[in-house]
N, C-alpha and C positions, 0 to 999 in steps of 0.2 A: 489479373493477379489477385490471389487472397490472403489476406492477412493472417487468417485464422488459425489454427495448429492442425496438421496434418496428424493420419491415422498410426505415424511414428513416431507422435510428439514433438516436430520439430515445426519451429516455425523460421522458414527458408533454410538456414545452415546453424542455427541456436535451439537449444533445447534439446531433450532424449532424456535418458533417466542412466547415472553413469552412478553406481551403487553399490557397495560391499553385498557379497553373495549372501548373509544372514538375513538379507533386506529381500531379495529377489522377490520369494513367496508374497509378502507384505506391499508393496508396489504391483508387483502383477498384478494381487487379487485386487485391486485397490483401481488400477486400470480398467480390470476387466469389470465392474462393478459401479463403478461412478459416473457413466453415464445413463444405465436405466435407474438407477436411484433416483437421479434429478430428475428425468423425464417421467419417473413415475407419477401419476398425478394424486396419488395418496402422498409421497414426500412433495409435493408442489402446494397441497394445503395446506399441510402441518408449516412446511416454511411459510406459505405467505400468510397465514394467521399467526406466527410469532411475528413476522416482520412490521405488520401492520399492531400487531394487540400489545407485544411486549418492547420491541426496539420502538417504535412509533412513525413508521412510516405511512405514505410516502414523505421526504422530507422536503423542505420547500425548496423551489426555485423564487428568486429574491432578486426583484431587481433594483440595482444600485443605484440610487437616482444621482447622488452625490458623487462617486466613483465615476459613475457614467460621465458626468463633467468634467473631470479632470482628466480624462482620458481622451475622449473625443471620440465615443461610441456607445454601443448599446450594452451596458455590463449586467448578466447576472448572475447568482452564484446560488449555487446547487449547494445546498445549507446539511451537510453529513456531521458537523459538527452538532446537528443540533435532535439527534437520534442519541439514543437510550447509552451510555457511557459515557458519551461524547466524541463520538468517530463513526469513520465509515466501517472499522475494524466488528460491530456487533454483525452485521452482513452476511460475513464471512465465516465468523468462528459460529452463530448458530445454523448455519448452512452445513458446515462440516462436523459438529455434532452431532447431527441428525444423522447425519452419515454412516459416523460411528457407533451410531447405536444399531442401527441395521445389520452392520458390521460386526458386531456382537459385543466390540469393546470395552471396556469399562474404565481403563484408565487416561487421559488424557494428559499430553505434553506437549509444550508450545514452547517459543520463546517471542523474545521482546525488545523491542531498544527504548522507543520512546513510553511505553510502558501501555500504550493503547492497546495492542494486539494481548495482553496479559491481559489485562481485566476484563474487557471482551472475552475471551477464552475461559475467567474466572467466573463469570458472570454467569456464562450459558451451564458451565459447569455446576452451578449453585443452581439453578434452575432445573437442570434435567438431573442431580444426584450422582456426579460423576467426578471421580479422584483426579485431580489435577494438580501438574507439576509446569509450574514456568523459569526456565533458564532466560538469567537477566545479567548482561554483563555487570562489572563492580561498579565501573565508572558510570552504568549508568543508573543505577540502585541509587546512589549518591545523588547522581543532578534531576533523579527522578522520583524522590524519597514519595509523592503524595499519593503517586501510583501504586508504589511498591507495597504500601499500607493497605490502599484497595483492594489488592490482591489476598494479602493476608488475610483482610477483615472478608472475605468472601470465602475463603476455606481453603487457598490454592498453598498451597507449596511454593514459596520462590528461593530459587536456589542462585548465589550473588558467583560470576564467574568472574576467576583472576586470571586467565588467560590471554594470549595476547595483550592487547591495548584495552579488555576488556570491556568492548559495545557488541553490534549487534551477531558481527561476524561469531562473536567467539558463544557465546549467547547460541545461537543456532550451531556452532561446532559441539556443543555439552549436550542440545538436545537431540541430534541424530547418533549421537553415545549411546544416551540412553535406550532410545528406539530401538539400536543396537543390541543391547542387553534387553530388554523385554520388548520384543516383536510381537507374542501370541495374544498377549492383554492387555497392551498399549496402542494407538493412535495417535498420531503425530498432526497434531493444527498447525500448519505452515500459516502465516499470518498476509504474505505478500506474494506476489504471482514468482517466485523462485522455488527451488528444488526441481527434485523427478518428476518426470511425466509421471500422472496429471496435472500436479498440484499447482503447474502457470494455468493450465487451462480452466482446472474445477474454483481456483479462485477467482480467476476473471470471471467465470459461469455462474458464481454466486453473487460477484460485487456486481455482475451488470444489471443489475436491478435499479443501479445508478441512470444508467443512460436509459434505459428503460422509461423510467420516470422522465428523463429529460425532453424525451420526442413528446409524449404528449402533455408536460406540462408548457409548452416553446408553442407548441400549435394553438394551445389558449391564451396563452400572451402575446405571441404576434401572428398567429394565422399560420402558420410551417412549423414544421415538426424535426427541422435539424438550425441549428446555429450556423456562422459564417468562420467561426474560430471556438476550440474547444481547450480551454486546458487546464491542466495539474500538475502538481509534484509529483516526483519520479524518483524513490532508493529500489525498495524492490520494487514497487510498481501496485501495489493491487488499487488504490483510489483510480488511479491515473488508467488502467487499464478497465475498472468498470465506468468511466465516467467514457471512455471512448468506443468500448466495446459494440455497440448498434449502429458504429458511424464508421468501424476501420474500414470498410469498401466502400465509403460514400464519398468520390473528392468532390463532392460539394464543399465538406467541410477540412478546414485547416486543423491539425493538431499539434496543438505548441505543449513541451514536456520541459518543465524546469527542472534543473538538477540539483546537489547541492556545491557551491563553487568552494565553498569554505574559506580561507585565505585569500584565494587565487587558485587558477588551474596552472599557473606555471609553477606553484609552490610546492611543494608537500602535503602540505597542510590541504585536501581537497577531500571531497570524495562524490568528485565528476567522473563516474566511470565511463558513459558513452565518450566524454570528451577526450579523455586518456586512459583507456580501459584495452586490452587486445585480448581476442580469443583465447580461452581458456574455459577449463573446467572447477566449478562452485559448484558446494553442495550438493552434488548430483546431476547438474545441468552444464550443458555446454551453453557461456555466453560473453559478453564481455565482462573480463577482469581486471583489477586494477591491480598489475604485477609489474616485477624487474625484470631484467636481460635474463635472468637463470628462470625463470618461472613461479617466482617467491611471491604470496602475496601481500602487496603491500598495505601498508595498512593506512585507513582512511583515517579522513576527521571533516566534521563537520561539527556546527552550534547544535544541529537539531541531532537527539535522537533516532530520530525515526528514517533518517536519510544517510546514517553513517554507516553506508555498507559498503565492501569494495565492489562490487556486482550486482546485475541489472537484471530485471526478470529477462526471460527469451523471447519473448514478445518487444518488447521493446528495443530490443538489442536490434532482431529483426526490421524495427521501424524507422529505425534511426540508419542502419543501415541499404534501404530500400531508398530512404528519403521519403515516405510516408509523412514523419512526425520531424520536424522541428525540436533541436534539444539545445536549451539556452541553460548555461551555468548562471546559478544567481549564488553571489558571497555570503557572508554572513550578514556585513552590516549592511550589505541591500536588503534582505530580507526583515532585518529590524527594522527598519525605516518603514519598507511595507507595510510591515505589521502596527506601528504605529501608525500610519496613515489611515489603514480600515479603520482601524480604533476610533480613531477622533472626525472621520470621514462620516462613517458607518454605523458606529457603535458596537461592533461585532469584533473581539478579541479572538485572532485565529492563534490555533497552533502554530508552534517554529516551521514545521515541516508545509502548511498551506502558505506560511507566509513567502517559502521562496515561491511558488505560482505567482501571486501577487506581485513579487519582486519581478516576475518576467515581464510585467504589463510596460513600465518603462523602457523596455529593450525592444517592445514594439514598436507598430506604424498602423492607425487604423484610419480607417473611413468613420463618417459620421453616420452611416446608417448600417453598420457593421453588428452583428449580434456577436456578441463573446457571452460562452457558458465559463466560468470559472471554478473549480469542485473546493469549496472550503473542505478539507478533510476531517477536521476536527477540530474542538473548542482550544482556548490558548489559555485554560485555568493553568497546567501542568506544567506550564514553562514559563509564568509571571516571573519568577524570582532571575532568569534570566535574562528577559523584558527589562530589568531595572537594572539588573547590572552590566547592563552592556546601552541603556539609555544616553543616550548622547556621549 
């Protein structure tokens, strides 16, 4: 069995590309196209000479010597926080840039929840001279003011949505509007491994630069080049799928995906899609959904950001579904506690959204000679003010 996405975009019975007819041309050409881009080895220098000159990779692999004790194994952590923004999210949006400029593009539109995949997206755009617009729900404009400023102060357009519950869902329903209305001179930066074929695959294709780096910084550190346990956070998925991407057919290795529990998954208040999510269609894609009895989607909640979405990329839909991948809901205040633990363990302030990874290490059982890669996904400046108020 392979994990990978077949030449229909599905990965097992998730994924395809389910799209308004205005979109058709814009997707297809976009299918048909994005794989000899990547492989072209003209767009393979230009990426990895920004990857390496401008974002600053590769980034470290870090072992916890501290964490490692209190766990009772070998912990390290794949350091994405510590690349040019502060995420794994630069990766991806200068990957698909690049794209779009091939593509003949000029205008660029994204969206956002925890405000990572914005600035990333604003960033490349400041860099390569490209019009950009980011759709950011209200609610999270509000609990994500320092980002939202980033944006600004880099030239982007951020447009605050009051729809629905206003995160990320709604956020990403304003920016496929728009794409909507200007198809010919628009580009669309999907930020996480969801929407239409391609765009699970071309972002896993971009973030696996992740794992990439992992095999052979593992073979310097301990002589082998895969881990015994691999894992990250999982809304849409793009960290979590590049951090696994060179390992989905290896069951050497375990893949543990943390989600976000929010409340509880028996509450409302969640937004564990694998764990209560049923087949449906999002944004384009066939995957799991967190919907009612009529097919209404419900709406999620989580502390983080960046994890409050009702739906999962199709790739992982797929893994969780296979049994592939391991999917542990972590709450909210597991996740704070986490995140306070690295802190004061580590020194390293993660993101809300890596804190629930972290939060899954407790829900394990390890060996003492056990290697765990863990993906910090990004820094935790953006969500201090939540850190303190939710502190004990």
């Amino acid at each position: 069995m392979t994990y990978n996405v077949d030449q229909l975009g599905f990965y097992g019975t998730y994924g395809g590309a389910y799209i308004p007819e205005i979109l058709h041309q814009c997707v297809q050409d976009l299918q048909e196209a994005y794989l000899p881009i990547i492989e072209d080895p003209e767009f393979q220098k230009d990426f990895r000479t920004l990857l390496r000159d401008y974002a600053g990779r590769p980034s470290p692999l870090y072992y916890a010597h501290r964490l490692s004790d209190r766990y009772g194994c070998k912990i390290y952590l794949k350091r994405e926080d510590l690349n040019h923004t502060g995420a794994h999210k630069i990766n991806n949006a200068l990957g698909q840039a690049l794209i779009a400029r091939r593509l003949g593009k000029k205008r660029i539109i994204a969206e956002t929840g925890a405000g990572q995949h914005g600035v990333a997206t604003a960033t490349v755009c400041a860099l390569l001279g490209m019009e950009c617009v980011v759709y950011m729900g209200k609610t999270d404009v509000e609990r994500q003011h320092l980002n939202v400023e980033r944006m600004k102060m880099l030239g982007a357009k951020v447009v605050p949505v009051t729809s629905g519950n206003m995160t990320l869902k709604d956020g990403t329903n304003e920016a496929i509007r728009d794409w909507c209305c200007h198809p010919a001179d628009s580009y669309y930066i999907i930020g996480s491994t969801v929407g239409p074929h391609p765009y699970p695959d071309m972002v896993a294709r971009l973030q696996s630069v992740i794992s990439e780096e992992i095999k052979w910084q593992l073979q310097e550190h301990e002589g082998r080049d895969y881990p015994d346990v691999l894992m990250a956070c999982v809304g849409g998925g793009s960290n979590a799928a590049g951090t696994i991407y060179h390992y989905l057919n290896d069951p050497r290795v375990r893949i543990i995906l943390a989600e976000a529990g929010g409340k509880g998954i028996d509450t409302c208040m969640t937004a564990a899609t694998i764990q209560r999510g049923k087949p449906g269609i999002i944004h384009g894609s066939k995957t799991l959904v967190m919907q009612d009895e009529d097919g209404q989607i419900q709406e999620p909640y989580s502390i983080s950001a960046g994890l409050d979405y009702p739906g999962i990329g199709p790739m992982h839909a797929n893994l969780a579904k296979t049994g592939r991948a391991t999917i542990l809901a972590v709450n909210d205040d597991e996740a704070i506690r986490a995140a306070y633990e690295l802190t004061l363990l580590e020194g390293i302030i993660p993101a809300l959204e890596s804190a629930h990874a972290l939060g899954a290490l407790e829900k394990m059982q390890f060996k003492p000679d056990d290697v765990v890669v863990l993906t910090v996904s990004g820094r935790g400046d953006k969500d201090i003010e939540t850190y303190l108020r939710f502190k004990d």
